[in-house]
LONU-53528 format. One line per field, with one value per residue: x, y, z of N, C-alpha, C, O in turn; residue number from 1; residue in one letter. Coordinates in steps of 0.001 Angstrom, whole numbers, plus 500000, padded with zeros to 6 digits. Atoms other than C-alpha are relative to their C-alpha. Layout:
n.X = X / ...
n.Y = Y / ...
n.Z = Z / ...
ca.X = X / ...
ca.Y = Y / ...
ca.Z = Z / ...
c.X = X / ...
c.Y = Y / ...
c.Z = Z / ...
o.X = X / ...
o.Y = Y / ...
o.Z = Z / ...
nr = NUM / ...
rest = A / ...
END
This chain:
n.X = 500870 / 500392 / 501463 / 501028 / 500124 / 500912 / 501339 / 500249 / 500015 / 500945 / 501218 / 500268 / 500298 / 501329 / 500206 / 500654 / 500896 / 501434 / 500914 / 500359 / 501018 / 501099 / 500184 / 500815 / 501610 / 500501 / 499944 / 501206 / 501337 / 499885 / 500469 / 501182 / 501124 / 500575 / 499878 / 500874 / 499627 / 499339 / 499506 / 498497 / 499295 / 499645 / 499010 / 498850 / 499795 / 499344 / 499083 / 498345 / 499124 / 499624 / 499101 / 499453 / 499328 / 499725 / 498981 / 499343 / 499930 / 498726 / 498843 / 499711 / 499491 / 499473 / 499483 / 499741 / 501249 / 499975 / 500314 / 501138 / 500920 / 500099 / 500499 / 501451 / 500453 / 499895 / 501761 / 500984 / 500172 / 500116 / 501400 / 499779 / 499781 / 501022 / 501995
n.Y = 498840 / 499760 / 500726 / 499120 / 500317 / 501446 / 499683 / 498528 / 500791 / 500797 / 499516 / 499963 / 501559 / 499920 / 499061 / 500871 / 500700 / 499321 / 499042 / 501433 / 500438 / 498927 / 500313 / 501050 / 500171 / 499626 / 499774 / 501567 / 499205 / 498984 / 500433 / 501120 / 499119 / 499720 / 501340 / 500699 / 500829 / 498885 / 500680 / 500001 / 498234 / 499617 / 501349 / 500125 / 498959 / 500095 / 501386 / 499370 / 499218 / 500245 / 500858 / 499198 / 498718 / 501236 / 500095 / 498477 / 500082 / 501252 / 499981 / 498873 / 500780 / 500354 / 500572 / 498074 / 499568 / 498409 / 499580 / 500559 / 498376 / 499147 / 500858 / 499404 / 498154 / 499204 / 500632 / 499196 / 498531 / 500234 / 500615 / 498676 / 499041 / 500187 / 499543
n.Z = 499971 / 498553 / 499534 / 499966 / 502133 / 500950 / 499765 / 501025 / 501257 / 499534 / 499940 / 501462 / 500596 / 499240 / 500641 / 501167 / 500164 / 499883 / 501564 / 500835 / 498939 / 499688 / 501365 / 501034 / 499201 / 500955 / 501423 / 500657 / 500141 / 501639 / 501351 / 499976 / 500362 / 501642 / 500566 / 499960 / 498965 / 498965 / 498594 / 500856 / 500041 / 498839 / 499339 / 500759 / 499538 / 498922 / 500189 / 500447 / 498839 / 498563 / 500551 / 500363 / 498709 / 499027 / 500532 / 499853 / 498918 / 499622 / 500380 / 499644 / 499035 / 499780 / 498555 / 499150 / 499314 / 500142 / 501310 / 500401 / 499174 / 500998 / 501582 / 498974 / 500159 / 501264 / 500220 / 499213 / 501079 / 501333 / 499377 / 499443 / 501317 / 501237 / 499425
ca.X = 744326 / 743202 / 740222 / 738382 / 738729 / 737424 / 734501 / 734079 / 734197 / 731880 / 729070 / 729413 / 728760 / 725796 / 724695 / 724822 / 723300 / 720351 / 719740 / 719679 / 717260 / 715104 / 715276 / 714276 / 711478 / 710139 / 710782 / 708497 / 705897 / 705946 / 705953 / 703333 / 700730 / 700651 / 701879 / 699691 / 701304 / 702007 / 702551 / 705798 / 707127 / 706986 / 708292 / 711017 / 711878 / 712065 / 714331 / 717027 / 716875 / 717374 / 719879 / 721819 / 722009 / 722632 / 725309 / 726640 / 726529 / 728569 / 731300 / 731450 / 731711 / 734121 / 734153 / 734281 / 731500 / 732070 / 732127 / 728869 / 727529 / 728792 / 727474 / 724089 / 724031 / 725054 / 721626 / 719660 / 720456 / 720067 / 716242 / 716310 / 717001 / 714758 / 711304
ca.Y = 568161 / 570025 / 568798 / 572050 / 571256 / 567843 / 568818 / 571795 / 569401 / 567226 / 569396 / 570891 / 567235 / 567260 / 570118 / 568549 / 565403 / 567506 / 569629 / 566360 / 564772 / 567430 / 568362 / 565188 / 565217 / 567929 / 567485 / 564178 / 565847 / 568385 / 565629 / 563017 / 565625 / 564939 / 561279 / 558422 / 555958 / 558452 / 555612 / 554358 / 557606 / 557937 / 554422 / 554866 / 557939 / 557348 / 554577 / 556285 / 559076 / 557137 / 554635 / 558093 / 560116 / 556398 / 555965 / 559709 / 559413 / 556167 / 557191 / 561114 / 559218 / 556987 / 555258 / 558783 / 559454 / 563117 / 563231 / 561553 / 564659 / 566823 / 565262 / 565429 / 568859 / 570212 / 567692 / 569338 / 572820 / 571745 / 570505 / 573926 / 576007 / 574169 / 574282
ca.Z = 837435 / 840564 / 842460 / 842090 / 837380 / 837599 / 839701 / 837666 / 834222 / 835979 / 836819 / 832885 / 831971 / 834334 / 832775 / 829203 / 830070 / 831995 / 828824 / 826898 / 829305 / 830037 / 826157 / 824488 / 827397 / 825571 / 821909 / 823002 / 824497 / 821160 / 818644 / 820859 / 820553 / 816550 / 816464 / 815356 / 817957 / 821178 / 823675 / 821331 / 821083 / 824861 / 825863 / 823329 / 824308 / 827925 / 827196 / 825221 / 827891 / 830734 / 829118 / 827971 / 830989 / 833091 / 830850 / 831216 / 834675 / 835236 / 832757 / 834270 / 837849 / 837123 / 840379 / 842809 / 844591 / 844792 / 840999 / 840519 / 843287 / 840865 / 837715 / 840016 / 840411 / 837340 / 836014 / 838521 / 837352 / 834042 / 835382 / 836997 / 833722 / 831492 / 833684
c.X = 499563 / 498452 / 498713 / 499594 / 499147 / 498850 / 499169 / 499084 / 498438 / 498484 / 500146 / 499388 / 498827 / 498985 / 499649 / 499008 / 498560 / 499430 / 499823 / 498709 / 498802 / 499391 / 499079 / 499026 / 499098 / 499733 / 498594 / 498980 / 499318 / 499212 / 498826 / 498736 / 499625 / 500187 / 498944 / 500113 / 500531 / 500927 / 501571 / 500651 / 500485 / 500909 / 501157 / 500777 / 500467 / 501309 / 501313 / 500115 / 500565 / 501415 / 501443 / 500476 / 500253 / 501742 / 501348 / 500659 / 501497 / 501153 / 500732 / 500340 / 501525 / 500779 / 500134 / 498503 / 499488 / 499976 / 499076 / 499023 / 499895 / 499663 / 498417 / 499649 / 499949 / 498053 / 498936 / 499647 / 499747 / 498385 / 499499 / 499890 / 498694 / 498574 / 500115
c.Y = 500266 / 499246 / 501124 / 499495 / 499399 / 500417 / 500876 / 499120 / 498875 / 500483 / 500605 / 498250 / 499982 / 500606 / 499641 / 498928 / 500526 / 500573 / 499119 / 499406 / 500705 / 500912 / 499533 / 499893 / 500807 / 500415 / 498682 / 500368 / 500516 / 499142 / 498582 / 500632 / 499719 / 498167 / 499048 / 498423 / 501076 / 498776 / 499269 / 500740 / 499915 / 498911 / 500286 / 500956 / 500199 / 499194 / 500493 / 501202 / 499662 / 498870 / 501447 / 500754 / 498853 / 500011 / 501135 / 499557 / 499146 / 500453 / 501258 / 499175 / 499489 / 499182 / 500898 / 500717 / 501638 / 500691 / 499626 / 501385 / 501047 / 500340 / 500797 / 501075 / 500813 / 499190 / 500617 / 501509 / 500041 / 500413 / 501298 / 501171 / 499839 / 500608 / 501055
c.Z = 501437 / 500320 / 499588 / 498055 / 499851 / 500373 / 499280 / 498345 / 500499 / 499955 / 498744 / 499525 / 500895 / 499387 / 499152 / 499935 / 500602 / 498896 / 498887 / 500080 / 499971 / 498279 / 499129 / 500822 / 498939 / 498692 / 500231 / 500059 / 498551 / 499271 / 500653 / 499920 / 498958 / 499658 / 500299 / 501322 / 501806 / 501108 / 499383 / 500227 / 501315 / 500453 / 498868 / 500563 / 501659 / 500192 / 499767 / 500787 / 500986 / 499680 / 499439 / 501333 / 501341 / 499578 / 500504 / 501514 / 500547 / 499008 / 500636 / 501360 / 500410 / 501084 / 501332 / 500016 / 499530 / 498292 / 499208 / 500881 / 499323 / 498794 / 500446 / 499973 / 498951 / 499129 / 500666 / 499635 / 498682 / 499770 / 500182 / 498522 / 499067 / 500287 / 500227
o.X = 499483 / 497645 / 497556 / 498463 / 498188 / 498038 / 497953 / 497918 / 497447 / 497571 / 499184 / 498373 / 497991 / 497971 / 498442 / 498026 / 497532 / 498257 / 499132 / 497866 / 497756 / 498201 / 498158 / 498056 / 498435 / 499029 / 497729 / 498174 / 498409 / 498024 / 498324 / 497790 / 498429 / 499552 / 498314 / 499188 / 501716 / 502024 / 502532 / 501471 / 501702 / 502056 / 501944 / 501736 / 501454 / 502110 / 502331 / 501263 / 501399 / 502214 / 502561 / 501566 / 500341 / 502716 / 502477 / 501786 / 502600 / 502152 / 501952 / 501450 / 502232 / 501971 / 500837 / 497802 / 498614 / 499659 / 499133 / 498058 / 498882 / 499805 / 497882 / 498652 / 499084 / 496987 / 497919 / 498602 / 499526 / 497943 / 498632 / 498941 / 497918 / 497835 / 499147
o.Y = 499371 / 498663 / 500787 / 499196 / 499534 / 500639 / 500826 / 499231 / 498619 / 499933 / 499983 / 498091 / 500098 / 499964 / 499406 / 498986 / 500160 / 500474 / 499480 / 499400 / 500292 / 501116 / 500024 / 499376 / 500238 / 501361 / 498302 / 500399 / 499980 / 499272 / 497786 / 499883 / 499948 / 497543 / 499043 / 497725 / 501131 / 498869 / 499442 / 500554 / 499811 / 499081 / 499494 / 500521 / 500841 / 499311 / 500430 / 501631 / 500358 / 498807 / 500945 / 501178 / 499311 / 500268 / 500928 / 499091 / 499439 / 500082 / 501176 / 498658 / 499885 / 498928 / 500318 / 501399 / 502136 / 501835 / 499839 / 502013 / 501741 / 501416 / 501873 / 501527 / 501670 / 499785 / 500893 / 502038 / 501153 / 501303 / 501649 / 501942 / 500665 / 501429 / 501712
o.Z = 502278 / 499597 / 499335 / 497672 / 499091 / 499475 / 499092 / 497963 / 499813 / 499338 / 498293 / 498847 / 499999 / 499115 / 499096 / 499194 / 500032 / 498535 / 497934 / 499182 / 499470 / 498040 / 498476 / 500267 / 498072 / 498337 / 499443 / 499128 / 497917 / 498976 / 499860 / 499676 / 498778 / 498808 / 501356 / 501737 / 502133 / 501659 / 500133 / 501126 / 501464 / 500867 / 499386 / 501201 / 502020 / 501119 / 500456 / 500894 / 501566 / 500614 / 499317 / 501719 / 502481 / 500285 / 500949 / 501683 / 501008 / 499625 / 500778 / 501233 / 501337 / 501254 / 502159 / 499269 / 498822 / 497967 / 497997 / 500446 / 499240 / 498212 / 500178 / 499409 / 498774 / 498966 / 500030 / 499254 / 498202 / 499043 / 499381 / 498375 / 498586 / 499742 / 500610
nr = 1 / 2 / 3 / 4 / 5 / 6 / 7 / 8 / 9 / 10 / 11 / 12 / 13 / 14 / 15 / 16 / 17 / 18 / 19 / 20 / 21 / 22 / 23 / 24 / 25 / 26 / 27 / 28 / 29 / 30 / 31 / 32 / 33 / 34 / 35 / 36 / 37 / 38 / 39 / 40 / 41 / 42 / 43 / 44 / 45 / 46 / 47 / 48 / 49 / 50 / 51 / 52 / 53 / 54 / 55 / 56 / 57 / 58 / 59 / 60 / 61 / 62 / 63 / 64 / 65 / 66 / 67 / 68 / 69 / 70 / 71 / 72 / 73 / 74 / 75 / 76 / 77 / 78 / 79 / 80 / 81 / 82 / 83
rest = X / X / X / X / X / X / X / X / X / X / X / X / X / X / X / X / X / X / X / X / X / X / X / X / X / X / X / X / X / X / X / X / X / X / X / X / X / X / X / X / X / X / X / X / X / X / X / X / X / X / X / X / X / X / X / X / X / X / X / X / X / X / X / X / X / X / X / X / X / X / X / X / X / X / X / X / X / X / X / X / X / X / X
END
């Protein structure tokens, strides 16, 4: 595949895991407002985001710098969109 695809594919995958991320941030917010445990919720919650979009990251990567920049950015715009 050309260099311009993967980067391309990359920052979409950036993209997803930002709107994931940024997302479940605020579905937690949402539902710690009403829940009887909030601080659970949140530590749980940070957990499987950051363990999810860690994950993302290192498999979109793959060892290639430049496709972890592009991962990056597309997350950033993601970040960008949501707020």
């Amino acid at each position: 595949m050309t260099r311009i695809l993967i980067f391309s594919l990359a920052g979409i995958a950036g993209l997803g895991l930002g709107v994931m991320f940024f997302g479940g941030l605020w579905w937690t917010i949402r539902r710690g407002l009403t829940s009887p445990r909030p601080a659970m919720l949140f530590l749980g919650s940070a957990l499987l985001r950051m363990a999810v979009a860690l994950a993302g990251f290192y498999l979109v990567a793959g060892g290639e710098w430049p496709r972890l920049v592009a991962c990056l950015i597309g997350f950033l715009v993601a970040r960008s969109i949501i707020t």
